[in-house]
C-alpha positions as CSV (number, residue, x, y, z in Angstrom):
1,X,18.0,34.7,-89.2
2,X,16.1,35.4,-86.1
3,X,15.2,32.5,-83.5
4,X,11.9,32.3,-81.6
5,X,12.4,34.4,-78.1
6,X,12.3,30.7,-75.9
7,X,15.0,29.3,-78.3
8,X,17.1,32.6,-78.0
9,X,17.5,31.8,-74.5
10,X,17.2,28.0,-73.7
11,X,20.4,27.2,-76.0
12,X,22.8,29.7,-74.6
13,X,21.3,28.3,-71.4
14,X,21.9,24.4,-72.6
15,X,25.4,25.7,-73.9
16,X,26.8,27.0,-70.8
17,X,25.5,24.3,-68.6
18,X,27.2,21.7,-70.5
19,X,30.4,23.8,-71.4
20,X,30.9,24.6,-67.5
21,X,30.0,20.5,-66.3
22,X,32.6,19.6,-68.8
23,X,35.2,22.4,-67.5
24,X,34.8,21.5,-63.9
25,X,35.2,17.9,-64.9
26,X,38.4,18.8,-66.6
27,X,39.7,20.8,-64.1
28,X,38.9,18.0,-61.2
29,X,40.2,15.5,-63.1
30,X,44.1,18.0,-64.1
31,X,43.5,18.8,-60.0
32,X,43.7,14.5,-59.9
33,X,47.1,14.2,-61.7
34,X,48.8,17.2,-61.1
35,X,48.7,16.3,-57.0
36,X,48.5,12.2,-57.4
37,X,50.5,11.2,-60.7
38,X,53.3,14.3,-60.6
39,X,56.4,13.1,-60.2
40,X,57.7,16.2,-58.6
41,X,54.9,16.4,-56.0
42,X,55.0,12.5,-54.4
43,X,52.0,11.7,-52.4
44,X,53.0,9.0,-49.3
45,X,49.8,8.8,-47.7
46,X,46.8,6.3,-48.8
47,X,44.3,7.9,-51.3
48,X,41.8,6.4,-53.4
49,X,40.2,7.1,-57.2
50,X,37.2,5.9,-55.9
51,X,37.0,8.4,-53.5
52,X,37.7,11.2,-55.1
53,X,35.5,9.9,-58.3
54,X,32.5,9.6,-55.7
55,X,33.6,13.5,-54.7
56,X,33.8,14.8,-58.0
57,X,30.3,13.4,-59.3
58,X,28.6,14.9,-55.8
59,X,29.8,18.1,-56.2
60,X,29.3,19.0,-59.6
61,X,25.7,19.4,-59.4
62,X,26.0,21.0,-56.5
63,X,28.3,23.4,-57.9
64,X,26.4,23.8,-60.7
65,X,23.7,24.9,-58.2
66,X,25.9,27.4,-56.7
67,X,26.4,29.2,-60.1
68,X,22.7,29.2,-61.0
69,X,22.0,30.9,-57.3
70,X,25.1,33.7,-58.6
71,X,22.5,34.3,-61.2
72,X,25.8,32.8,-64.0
73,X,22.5,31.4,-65.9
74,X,20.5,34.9,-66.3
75,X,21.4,35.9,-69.7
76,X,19.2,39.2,-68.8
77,X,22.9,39.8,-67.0
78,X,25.8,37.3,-69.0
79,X,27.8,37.8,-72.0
80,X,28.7,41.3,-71.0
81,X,31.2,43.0,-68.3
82,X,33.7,41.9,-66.2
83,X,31.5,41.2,-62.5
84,X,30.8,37.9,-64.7
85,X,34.5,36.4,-64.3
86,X,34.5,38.1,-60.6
87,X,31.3,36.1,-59.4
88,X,32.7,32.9,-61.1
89,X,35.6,33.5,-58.5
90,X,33.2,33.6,-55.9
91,X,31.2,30.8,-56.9
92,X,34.2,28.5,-57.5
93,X,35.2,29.4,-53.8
94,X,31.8,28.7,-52.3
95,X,32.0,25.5,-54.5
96,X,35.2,24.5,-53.1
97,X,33.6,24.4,-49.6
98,X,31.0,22.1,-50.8
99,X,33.5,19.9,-51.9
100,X,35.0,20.3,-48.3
101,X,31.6,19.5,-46.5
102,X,30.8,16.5,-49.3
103,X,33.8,15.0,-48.6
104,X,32.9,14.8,-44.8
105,X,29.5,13.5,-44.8
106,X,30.5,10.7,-47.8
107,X,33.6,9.0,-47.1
108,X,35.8,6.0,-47.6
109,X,37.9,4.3,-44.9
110,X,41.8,5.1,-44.9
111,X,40.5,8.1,-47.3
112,X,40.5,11.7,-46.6
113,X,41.2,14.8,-48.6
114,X,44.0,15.9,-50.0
115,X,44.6,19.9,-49.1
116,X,46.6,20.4,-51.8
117,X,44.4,18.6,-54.1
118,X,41.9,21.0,-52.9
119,X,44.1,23.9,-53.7
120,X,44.7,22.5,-57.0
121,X,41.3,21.8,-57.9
122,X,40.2,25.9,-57.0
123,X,42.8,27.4,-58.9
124,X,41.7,24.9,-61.8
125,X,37.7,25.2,-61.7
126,X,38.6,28.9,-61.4
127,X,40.6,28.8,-64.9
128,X,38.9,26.2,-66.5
129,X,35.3,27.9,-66.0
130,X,36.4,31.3,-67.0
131,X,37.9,30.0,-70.3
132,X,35.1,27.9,-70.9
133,X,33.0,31.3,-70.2
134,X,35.4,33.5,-72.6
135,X,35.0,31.2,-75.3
136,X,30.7,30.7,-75.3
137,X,30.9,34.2,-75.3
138,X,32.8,34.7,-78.1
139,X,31.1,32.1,-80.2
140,X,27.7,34.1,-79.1
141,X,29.1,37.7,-79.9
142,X,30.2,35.7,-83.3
143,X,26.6,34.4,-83.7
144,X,25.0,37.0,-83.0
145,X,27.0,39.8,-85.1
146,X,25.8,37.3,-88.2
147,X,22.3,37.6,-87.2
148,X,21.9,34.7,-85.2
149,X,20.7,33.8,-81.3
150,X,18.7,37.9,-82.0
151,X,15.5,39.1,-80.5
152,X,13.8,41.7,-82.4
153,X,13.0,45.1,-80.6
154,X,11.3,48.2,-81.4
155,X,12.0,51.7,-79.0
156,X,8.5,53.5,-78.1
157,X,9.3,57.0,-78.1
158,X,11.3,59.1,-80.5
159,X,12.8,62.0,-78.5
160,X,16.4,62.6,-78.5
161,X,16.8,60.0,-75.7
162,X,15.3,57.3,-77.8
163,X,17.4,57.9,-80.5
164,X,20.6,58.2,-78.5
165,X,19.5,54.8,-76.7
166,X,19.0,53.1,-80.8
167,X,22.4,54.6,-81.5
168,X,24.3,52.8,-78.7
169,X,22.3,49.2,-79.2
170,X,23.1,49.5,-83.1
171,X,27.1,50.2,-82.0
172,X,27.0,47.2,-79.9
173,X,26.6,44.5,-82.7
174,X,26.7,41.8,-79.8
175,X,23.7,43.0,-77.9
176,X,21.3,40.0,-79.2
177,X,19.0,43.0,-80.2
178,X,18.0,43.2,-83.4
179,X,16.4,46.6,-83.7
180,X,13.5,47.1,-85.9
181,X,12.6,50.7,-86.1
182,X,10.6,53.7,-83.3
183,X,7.0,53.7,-82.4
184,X,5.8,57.4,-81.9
185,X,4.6,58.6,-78.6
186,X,3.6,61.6,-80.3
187,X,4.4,64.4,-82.9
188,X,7.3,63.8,-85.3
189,X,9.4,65.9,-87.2
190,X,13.0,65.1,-87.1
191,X,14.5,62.5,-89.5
192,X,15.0,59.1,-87.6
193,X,18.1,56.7,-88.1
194,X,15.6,53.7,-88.0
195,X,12.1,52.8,-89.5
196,X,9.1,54.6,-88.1
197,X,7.3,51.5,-87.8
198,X,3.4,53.7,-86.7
199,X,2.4,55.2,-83.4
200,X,1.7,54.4,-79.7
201,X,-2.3,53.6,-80.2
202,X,-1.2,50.7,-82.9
203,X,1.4,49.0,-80.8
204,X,-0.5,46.0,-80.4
205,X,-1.0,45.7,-84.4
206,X,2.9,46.3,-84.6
207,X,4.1,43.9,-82.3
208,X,2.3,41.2,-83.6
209,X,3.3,42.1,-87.7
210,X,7.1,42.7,-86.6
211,X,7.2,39.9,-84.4
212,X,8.4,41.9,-81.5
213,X,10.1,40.4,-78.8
214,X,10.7,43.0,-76.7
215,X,9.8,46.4,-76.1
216,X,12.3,49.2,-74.8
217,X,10.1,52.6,-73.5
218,X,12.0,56.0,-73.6
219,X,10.5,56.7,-70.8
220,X,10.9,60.7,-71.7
221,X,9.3,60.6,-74.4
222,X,5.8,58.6,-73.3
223,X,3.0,59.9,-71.4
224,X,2.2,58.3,-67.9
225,X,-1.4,57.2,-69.9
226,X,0.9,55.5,-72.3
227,X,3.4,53.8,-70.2
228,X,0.5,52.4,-68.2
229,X,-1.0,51.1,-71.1
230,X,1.8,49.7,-72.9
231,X,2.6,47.8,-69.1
232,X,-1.2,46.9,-69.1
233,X,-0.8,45.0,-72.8
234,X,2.3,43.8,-72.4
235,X,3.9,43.3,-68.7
236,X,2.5,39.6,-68.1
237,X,3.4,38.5,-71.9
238,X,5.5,35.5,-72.0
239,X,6.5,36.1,-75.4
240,X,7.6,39.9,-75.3
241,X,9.5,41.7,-72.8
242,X,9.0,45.3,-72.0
243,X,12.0,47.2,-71.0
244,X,12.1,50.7,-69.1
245,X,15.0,53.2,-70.2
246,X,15.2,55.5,-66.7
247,X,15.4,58.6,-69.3
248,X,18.0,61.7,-68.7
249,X,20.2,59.4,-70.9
250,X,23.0,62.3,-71.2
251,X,23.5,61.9,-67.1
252,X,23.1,58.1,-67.3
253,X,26.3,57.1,-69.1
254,X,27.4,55.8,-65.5
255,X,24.5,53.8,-64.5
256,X,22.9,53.8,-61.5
257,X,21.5,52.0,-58.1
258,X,18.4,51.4,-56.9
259,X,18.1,51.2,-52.8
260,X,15.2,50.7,-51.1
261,X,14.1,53.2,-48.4
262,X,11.2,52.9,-45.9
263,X,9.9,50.4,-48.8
264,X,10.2,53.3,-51.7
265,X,12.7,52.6,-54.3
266,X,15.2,55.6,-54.9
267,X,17.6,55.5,-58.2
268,X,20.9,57.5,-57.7
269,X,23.2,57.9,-60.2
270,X,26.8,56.4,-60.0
271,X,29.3,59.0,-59.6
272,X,32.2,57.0,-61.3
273,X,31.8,54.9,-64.9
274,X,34.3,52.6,-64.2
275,X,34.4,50.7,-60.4
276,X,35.4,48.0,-58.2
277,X,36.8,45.1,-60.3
278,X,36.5,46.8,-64.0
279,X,38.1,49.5,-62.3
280,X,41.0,47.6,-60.4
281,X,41.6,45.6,-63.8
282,X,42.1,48.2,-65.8
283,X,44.4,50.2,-63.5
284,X,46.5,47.2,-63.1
285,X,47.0,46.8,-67.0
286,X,48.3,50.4,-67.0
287,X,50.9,49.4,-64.6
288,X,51.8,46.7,-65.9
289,X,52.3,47.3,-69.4
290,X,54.2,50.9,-68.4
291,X,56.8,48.7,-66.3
292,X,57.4,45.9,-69.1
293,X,58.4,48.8,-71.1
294,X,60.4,50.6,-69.0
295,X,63.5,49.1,-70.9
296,X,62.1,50.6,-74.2
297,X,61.2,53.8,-72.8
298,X,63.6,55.1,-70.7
299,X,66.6,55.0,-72.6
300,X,64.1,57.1,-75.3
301,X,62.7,59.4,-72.7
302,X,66.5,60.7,-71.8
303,X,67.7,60.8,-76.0
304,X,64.3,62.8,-76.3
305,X,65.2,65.5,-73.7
306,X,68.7,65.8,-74.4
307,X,66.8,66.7,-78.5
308,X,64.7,69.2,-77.3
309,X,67.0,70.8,-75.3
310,X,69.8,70.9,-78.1
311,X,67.0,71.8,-80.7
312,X,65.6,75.3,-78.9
313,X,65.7,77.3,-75.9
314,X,62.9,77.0,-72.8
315,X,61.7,73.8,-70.4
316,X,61.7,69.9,-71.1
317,X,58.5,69.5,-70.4
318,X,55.3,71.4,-70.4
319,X,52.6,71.5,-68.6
320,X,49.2,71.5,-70.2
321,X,46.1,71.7,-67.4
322,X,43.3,69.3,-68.0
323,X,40.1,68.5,-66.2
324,X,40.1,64.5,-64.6
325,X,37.7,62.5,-63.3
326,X,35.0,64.5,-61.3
327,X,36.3,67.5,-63.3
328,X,39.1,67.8,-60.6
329,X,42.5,69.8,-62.5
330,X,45.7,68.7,-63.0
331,X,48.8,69.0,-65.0
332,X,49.1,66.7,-68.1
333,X,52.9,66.3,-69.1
334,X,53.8,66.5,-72.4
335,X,57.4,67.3,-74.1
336,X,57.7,70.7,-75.0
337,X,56.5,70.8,-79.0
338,X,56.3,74.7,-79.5
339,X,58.3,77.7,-79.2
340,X,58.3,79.4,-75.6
341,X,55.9,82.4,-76.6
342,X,53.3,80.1,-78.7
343,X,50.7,82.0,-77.1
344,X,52.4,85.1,-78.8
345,X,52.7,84.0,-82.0
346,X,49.1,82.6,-82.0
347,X,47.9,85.6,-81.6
348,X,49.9,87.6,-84.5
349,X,49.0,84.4,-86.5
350,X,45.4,85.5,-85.8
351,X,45.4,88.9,-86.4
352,X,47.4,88.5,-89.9
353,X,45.1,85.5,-91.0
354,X,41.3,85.3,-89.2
355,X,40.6,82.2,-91.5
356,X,43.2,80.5,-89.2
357,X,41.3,81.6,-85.8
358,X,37.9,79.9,-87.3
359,X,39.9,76.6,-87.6
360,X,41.6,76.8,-84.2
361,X,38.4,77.3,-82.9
362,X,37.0,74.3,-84.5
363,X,39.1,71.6,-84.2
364,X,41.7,73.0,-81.4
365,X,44.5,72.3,-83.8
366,X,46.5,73.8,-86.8
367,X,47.7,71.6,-89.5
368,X,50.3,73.6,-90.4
369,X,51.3,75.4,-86.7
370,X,54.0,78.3,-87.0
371,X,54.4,77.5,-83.1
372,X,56.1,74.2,-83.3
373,X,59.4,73.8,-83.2
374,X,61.5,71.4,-85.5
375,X,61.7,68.4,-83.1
376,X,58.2,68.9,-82.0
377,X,56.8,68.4,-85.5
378,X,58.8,64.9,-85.7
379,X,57.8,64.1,-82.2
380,X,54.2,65.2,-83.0
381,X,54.4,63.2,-85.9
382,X,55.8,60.0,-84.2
383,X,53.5,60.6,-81.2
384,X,56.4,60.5,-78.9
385,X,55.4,63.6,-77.2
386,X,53.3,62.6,-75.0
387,X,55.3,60.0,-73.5
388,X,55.5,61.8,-70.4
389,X,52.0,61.0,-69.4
390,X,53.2,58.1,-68.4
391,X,54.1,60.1,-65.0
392,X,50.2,61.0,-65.2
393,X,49.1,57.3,-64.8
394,X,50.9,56.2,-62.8
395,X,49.6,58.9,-60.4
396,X,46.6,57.8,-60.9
397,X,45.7,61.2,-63.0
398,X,45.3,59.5,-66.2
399,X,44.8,56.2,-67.8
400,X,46.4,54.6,-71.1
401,X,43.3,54.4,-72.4
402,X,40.6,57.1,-72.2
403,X,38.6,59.8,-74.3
404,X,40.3,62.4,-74.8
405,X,41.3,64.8,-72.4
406,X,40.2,68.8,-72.6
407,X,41.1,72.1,-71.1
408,X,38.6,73.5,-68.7
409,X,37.7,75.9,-71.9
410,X,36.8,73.1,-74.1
411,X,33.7,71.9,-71.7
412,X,31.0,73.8,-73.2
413,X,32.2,71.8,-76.9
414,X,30.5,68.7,-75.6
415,X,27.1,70.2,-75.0
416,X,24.8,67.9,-73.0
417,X,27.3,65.4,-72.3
418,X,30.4,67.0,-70.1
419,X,29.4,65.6,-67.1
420,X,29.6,62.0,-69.1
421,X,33.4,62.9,-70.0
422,X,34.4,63.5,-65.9
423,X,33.4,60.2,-64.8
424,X,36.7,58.6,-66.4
425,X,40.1,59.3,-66.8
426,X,41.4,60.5,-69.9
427,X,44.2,58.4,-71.7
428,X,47.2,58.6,-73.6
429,X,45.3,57.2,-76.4
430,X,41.8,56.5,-77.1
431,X,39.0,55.7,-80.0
432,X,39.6,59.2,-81.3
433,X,43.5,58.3,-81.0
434,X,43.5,55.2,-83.4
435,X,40.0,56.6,-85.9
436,X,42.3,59.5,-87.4
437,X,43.3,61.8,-84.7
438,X,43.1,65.7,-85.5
439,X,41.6,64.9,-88.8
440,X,37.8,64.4,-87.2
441,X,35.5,67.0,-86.6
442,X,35.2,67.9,-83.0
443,X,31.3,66.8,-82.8
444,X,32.9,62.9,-83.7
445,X,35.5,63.6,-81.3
446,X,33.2,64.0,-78.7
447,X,30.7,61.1,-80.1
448,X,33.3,58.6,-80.3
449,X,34.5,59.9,-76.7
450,X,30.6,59.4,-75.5
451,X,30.7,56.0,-77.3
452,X,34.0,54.6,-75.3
453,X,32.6,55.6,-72.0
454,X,29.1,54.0,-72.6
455,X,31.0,50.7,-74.1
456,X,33.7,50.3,-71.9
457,X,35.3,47.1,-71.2
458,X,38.7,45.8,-70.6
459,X,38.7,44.2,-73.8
460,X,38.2,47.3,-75.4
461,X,41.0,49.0,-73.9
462,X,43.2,45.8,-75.6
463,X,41.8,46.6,-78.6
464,X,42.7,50.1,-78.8
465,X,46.3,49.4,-77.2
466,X,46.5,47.5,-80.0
467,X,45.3,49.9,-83.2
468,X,47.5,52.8,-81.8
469,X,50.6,51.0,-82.8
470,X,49.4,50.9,-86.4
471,X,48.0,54.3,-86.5
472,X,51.4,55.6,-84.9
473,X,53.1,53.9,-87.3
474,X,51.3,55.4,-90.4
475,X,50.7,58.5,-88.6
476,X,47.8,59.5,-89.7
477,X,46.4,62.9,-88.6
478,X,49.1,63.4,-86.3
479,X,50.2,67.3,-86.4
């Protein structure tokens, strides 16, 4: 069921007005109690309900102000990335100081502000508005993944750009887009995962049949003549919206920034996916989670290299190198699965059975390797060697969750996209981790690596944490 465009927007709007009004009343009103009626926090000095009542009903439009001016009601921006909690924070603050200046310029005698009230009351608005927040947004993701609250696009364009660009908006069910099919810019001869819908010249005749509400241009694949025109028809439409993909979508994976020089706007790319506040989050729930288990897996680290050293002769641990973020090398511990002259006995292997060196080369991986050693297969299996990584992120190397990482000889397997795979850290587990491990194909490796980074979000990384312990535990593809 698809809404009309206006409706799309005003309710989410209408939602989050009233669910934040009704949080920052909460969250005043728990500030009230928790400083005024706790037992275990007396209060000897005169205050009045009044007062703060009078406080309260000033400042919430005024704080509701302050998040419209943070741009919390521009759903072109909400209901997607973490720098939507962070300027909450920051609006919640400012807020606070309103309530500060409000409480000076409308006052009652023998009344005056409570500090820790105050205190109370941030921490609370803070809380209450970001639950408030999580919640809208999952009802809308909910909504919307059911067909609901969508707005119905079409791509102009059909290069390899404008089909990556349809592949990412159909993996992310909760964009609000609901997309309809291409409109050809030109020649076409390779099979497209959506509708062909007709071409450039009858866009105006499409839009209006398909009910399009808005249109995204691969910019790559259009003409300057076309781009012009399609802005000419379309750019002062209230009903459809016409979006501009910058193009060079394999370098693009990281975003980019626009600044403004001698009055000419300049994109440049960002050099890092991941940054500021994602990027703080996400390091800090690798730390975290490492240290809680600490008690788990040290005692298991120490039985594991007292094994391998019992089971065969050579080091603990080896050292595999791996390319990092900006394609910088380092080491990537893992316990030693394989005999100490694998590279050896790969090679006999090869010579003896060339059917074996076609598969290695495919996949990086043997089902059945002559290499390992007995402990490594049951570690392999188990995924308990690479436990050691650990070490790796908390050097900042690596991360817990991450595509997967490669040898420097591996690079020219993902094509066009390598660059995309240096602008993260790999991880101890990822997408390809918990969707059957060696078992995929290399090309899905490397798609579902391209589709992590382009997706990536905090919540995301829960997610996997949490499907590796079921695919550990079945252990699936793991050899």
């Amino acid at each position: 069921m698809a809404h009309s465009p206006r409706f799309s927007r005003r309710l989410p709007i209408g939602v989050l007005l009233t669910a934040d009004a009704l949080a920052l009343v909460g969250a005043f009103a728990l500030a009230y109690f928790a400083r005024f009626e706790n037992p275990w926090l007396p209060y000897y000095s005169a205050f009045s309900y009044q007062f703060y009542s009078t406080v309260v009903f000033l400042a919430i439009p005024l704080w509701l102000l302050v998040f419209a001016l943070y741009g919390l009601y521009d759903l072109d921006a909400l209901f997607g990335g973490v720098w939507e909690y962070a300027r909450l924070a920051q609006a919640c603050t400012l807020g606070t100081m309103l309530v500060v200046i409000v409480s000076f310029l409308y006052r009652f005698e023998d009344s005056s502000l409570s500090r820790l009230w105050l205190i109370f009351a941030w921490g609370l608005t803070i809380s209450a508005v970001m639950l408030g927040r999580f919640c809208v947004r999952r009802v809308v993701y909910a909504l919307r993944q059911r067909g609901h609250l969508q707005r119905r696009a079409l791509i102009l364009g059909t290069n390899s750009d404008a089909q990556a660009i349809a592949e990412q908006l159909q993996a992310a069910s909760s964009s609000g887009l609901q997309l309809l099919g291409f409109v050809s810019a030109g020649a076409q001869n390779d099979p497209l995962p959506l509708p062909l819908l007709g071409c450039a010249c009858d866009l105006k005749e499409i839009v209006a049949r398909e009910r399009v509400h808005e249109i995204i241009v691969a910019s790559t694949a259009v003409t300057r003549e076309q781009l012009l025109d399609t802005y000419h028809d379309f750019g002062l439409s209230e009903q459809v919206d016409v979006r501009l993909s910058p193009g060079l979508f394999e370098i693009l994976t990281t975003g980019a920034r626009i600044k403004e020089s001698g009055y000419v706007p300049l994109v440049s790319l960002n050099q890092l996916r991941i940054t500021g506040t994602d990027a703080w989050l996400k390091s800090a729930l690798d730390r975290v989670l490492i240290l809680l288990s600490l008690p788990l897996t040290l005692p298991l680290f120490l039985i594991i290299c007292l094994w391998i050293k019992l089971d065969s002769p050579g080091a603990i641990i080896h050292r595999r190198r791996v390319l990092g973020v900006r394609g910088q090398p380092f080491d990537a511990f893992k316990f030693r699965t394989m005999v100490t002259n694998a590279d050896e006995v790969l090679e006999k292997l090869f010579a003896s059975q060339p059917a074996l060196r076609e598969e290695y080369m495919r996949t990086w991986k043997l089902k059945n390797d002559p290499r390992t050693t007995r402990v490594g297969r049951l570690l392999r299996r188990a995924s308990l060697d690479e436990l050691p990584q650990v070490l790796n992120v908390l050097a900042g190397q690596m991360s817990l969750v991450g595509p997967r990482m490669i040898a420097p000889s591996e690079i020219e397997l993902y094509g066009q996209w390598w660059m995309n795979l240096l602008t993260v850290k790999p991880g101890i587990t990822g997408p390809w981790q918990v969707l059957g491990r060696s078992n995929l194909p290399y090309d899905e490796r490397v798609r579902l690596s391209m589709r992590y980074i382009r997706n990536h979000s905090l919540w995301l990384d829960v997610q996997i944490l949490y499907q590796t312990i079921g695919a550990v535990v079945k252990g699936t593809g793991a050899y």
